[in-house]
N, C-alpha and C positions, 0 to 999 in steps of 0.2 A: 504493500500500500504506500510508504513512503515514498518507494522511487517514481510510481506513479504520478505522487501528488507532486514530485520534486519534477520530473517532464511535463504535467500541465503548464506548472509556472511556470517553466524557461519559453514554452510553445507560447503561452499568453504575453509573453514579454516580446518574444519576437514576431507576434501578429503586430501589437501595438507599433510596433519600431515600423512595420511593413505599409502601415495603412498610408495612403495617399491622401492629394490634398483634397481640401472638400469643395464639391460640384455641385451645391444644393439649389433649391428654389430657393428665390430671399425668405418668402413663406414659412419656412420649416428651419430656416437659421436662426442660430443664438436661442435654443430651447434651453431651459433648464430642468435639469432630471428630479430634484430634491435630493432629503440625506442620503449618505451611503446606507444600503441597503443591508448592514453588517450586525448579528445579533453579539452577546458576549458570550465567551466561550471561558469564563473562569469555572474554574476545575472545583466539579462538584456542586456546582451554580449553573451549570448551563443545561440540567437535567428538566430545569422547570418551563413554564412557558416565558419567554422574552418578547415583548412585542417588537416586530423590525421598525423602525422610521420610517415614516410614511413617504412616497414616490411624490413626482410634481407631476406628472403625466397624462394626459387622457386620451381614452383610445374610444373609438364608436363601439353606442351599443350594438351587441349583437359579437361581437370582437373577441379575440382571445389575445393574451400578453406570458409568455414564458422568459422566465427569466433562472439560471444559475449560478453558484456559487459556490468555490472550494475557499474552505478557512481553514487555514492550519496556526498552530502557534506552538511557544515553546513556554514552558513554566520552569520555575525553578524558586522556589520558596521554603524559609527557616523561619524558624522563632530564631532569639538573641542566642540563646544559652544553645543551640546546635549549631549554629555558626560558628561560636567561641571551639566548639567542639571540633570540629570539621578544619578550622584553621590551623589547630594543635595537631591534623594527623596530615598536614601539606608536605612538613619536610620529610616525607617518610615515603611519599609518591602519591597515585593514583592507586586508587584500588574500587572492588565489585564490592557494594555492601553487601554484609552477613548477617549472620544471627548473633554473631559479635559486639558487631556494630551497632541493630537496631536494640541489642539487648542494653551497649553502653548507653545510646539516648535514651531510654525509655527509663534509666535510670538517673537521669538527668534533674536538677532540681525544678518543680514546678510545670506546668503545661508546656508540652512542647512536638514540633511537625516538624517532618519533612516532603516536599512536595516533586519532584524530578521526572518531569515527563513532558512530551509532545502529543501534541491529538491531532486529527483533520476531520470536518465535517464536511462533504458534500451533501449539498440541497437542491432541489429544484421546486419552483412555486409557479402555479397556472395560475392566470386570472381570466376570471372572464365577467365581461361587463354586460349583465342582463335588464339597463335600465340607461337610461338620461345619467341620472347621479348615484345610481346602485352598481356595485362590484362584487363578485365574492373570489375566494381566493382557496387554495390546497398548499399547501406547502410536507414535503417527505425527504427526509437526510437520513443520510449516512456517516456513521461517525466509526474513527477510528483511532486507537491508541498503539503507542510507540514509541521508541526510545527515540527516534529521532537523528537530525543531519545537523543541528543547527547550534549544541552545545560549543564546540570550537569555535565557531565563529563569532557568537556571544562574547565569548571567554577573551578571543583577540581583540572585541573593541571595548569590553573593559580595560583590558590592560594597555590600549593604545592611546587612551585618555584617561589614564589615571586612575576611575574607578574604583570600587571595592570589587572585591571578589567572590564575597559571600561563601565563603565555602566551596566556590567548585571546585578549584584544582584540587580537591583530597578526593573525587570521586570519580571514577571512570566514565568517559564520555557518551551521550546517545544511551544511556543506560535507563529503564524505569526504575524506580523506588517511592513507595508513599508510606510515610510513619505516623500516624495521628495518635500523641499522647494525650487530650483530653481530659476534662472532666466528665463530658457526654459521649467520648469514644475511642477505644482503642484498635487502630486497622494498624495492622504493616501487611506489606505487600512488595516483596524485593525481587525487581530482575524481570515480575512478569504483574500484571494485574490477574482479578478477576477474571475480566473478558478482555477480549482483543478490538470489543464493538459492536455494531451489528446497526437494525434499523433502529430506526431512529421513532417518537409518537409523531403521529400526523398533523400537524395543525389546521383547522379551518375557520375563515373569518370571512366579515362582509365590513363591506366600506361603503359609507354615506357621504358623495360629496356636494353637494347642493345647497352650502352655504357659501355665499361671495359676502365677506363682510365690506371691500372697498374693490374700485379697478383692480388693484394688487395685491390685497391680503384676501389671504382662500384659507376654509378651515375645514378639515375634515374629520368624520369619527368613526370609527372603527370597533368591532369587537369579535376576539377570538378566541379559538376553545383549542388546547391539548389534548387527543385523544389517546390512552392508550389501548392498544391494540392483542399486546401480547404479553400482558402481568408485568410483573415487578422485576426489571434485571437491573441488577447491581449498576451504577455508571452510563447506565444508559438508558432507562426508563426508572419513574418514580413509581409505575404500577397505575397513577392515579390522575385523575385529570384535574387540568387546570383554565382557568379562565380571564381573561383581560380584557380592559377599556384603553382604547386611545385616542386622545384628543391631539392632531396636528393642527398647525397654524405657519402659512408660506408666505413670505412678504417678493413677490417677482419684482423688480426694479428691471434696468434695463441692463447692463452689467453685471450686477448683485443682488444675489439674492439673501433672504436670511430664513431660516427654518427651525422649526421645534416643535418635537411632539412628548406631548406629558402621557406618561402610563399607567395605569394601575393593576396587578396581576394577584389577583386569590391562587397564592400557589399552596397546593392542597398536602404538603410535605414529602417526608420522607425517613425510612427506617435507617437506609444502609447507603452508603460505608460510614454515615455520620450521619446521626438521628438530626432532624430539620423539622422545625415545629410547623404548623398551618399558621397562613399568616398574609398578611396583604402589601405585595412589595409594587412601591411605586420608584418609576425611572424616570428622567428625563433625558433628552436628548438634543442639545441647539446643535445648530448649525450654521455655516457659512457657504456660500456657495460663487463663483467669479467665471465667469467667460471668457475664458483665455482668447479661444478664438471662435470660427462659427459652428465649430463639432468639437471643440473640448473645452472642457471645465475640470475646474480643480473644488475642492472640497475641504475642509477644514470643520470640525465638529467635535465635543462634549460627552462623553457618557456619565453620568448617575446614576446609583442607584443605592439601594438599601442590599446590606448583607444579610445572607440565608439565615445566617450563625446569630444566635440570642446567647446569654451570658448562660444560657441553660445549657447549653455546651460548651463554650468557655467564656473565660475573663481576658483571656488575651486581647489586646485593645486591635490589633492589624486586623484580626477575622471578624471582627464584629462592627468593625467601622464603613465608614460609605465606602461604595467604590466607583473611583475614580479612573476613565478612559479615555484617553484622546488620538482620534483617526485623522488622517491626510489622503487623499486619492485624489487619481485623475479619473475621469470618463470620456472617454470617445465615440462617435458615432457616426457608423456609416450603413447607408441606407436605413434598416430594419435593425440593424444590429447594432447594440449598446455594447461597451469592453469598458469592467471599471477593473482600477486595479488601486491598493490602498494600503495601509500601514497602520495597522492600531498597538498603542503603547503604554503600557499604564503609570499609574501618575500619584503622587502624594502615598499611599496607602499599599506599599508596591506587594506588599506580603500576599492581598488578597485577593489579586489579579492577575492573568500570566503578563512575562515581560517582555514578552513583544509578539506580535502577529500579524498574518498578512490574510487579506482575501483577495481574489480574483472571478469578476463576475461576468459573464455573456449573455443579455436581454435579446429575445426579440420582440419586441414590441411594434403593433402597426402604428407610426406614428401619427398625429393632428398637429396643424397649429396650434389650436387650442392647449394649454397647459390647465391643469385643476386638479 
């Protein structure tokens, strides 16, 4: 699955390098698409429903809109006291954690994790717009875990600007490992998870857009349901469904745009591999948006949200505090076909986000002038 996901990206990088200049109607120039279409993929957080950012786009009714998406990212996350740990066994080399090992942390004073992995989800989402200002949507992923390409590379631009290091050079590269010393949970899991992945619950929603609040502010709402399909797997399903409201609001200017969609999701919990209470997490998400030229835009945008984690599972302040995202992408398009590509990185609160990620997405959507 890695090497896979590692030749979409180079193939997606070198479509975009490939495209020509644009030959459009003036009509159909200078669109703007809205936020990146990118959920969070924090580990152990991305089991519940996320609501995506709302699109700027509108297509005729009667219309269908497909749009995908591979996300991959890398995490790497300590409490204090396994870092301090982990720096102590650097001069000694690299090494595969053991039952040694997770036996030294778990003996550690006070609550303490290890997090060490990479994931990729591929998605695909149909729309289809059976109304004036009515849409509904499907969305079905595919997730998968893995030790990963992308620890060395990490590793070299810490240490090319200085950085800390966190613990990684004590640990062999591309490796999984998860320790969770808790008050509400103890998992280790070295070398291999649980599962390897599998399908992903389905999500389906419907989209209301029929309110123009000015010439250029448009606001839409949305709501959708998680469904699961196939019980409770560890990592990959919570077993249980979930449900969310979103309210977007798009400011179209003529160059810039500006976007925000606020969420609210009844995520209905979870047992395993870390007990997660029921509970109503709200996100938000601004955005920025700029027209480079008449088929590309760049993007700049915001993630908030509330953490899964209550002090009923721990006191640690990183797992329990907001979590904080911020994305960069470009978008290109020609003819029918959309190509975003983007960079999400996390921010303030690094312990309870992965630290860095990319998506790469391919729309076709029939386009309109009209934007909404």
């Amino acid at each position: 699955m890695t090497a896979r996901i590692h030749h979409v990206f180079c193939l997606t990088l070198a479509l975009l390098a490939l495209v020509p200049p644009a030959t459009y109607a003036t009509g159909l120039d200078g669109m703007f698409y809205g936020l990146l279409r990118s959920r969070d993929l924090t580990p152990f957080g991305f089991v519940r429903l996320d609501m995506r950012p709302a699109h700027a786009v509108a297509i005729e009714p009667g219309n269908w809109a497909i749009e995908t998406e591979i996300a991959y990212q890398n995490t790497w996350a300590v409490s204090r006291e396994v870092e301090h740990y982990l720096n102590g066994l650097e001069a000694s080399g690299r090494r595969t954690l053991g039952p040694e090992e997770a036996a030294a942390i778990r003996a550690l004073p006070g609550e303490n994790y290890l997090l060490d992995l990479e994931q990729a989800v591929a998605d695909v989402t149909v729309h289809y717009k059976f109304a004036r200002d009515w849409s509904a949507y499907a969305t079905l992923g595919v997730l998968s875990f893995q030790g990963g390409f992308l620890d060395g590379t990490i590793e070299h631009f810490h240490k090319s600007f200085g950085f800390d290091t966190f613990g990684r050079p004590a640990v062999a590269r591309n490796d999984m490992n998860v320790i969770y010393d808790l008050k509400g949970a103890q998992v280790t899991m070295l070398g291999d998870l649980e599962t390897d992945g599998g399908l992903m619950d389905p999500v389906l929603g419907v989209r209301y857009a029929g309110f123009q609040l000015s010439p250029k502010w448009r606001m839409t709402l949305e709501g959708a349901a998680k469904i699961p399909l196939q019980g409770r797997r560890p990592l990959v399903s919570t077993g249980r469904a979930d449900h969310g409201l979103q309210a977007s609001f798009q400011y179209l200017g003529y160059r810039n745009a500006f976007h925000a969609s606020l969420s609210a999701v009844y995520y209905a919990g979870t047992r395993s591999p870390a007990r997660q209470d029921k509970q109503v997490i709200p996100t938000a998400v601004l955005g920025y948006e700029f027209r480079l030229t008449r088929r590309t835009n760049i993007n700049a945008q915001g993630y908030f949200s509330k953490s899964v984690y209550t002090h009923k599972q721990t006191d640690l302040h990183e797992l329990i505090a907001q979590k904080y995202q911020y994305s960069i992408g470009v978008r290109h398009r020609r003819d029918n076909l959309l190509f975003s590509l983007a960079m999400t990185e996390n921010l303030q609160n690094v312990n309870n986000t992965p630290d860095i990620g990319f998506q790469i997405g391919l729309a076709y959507v029939p386009f309109r002038g009209e934007m909404r």
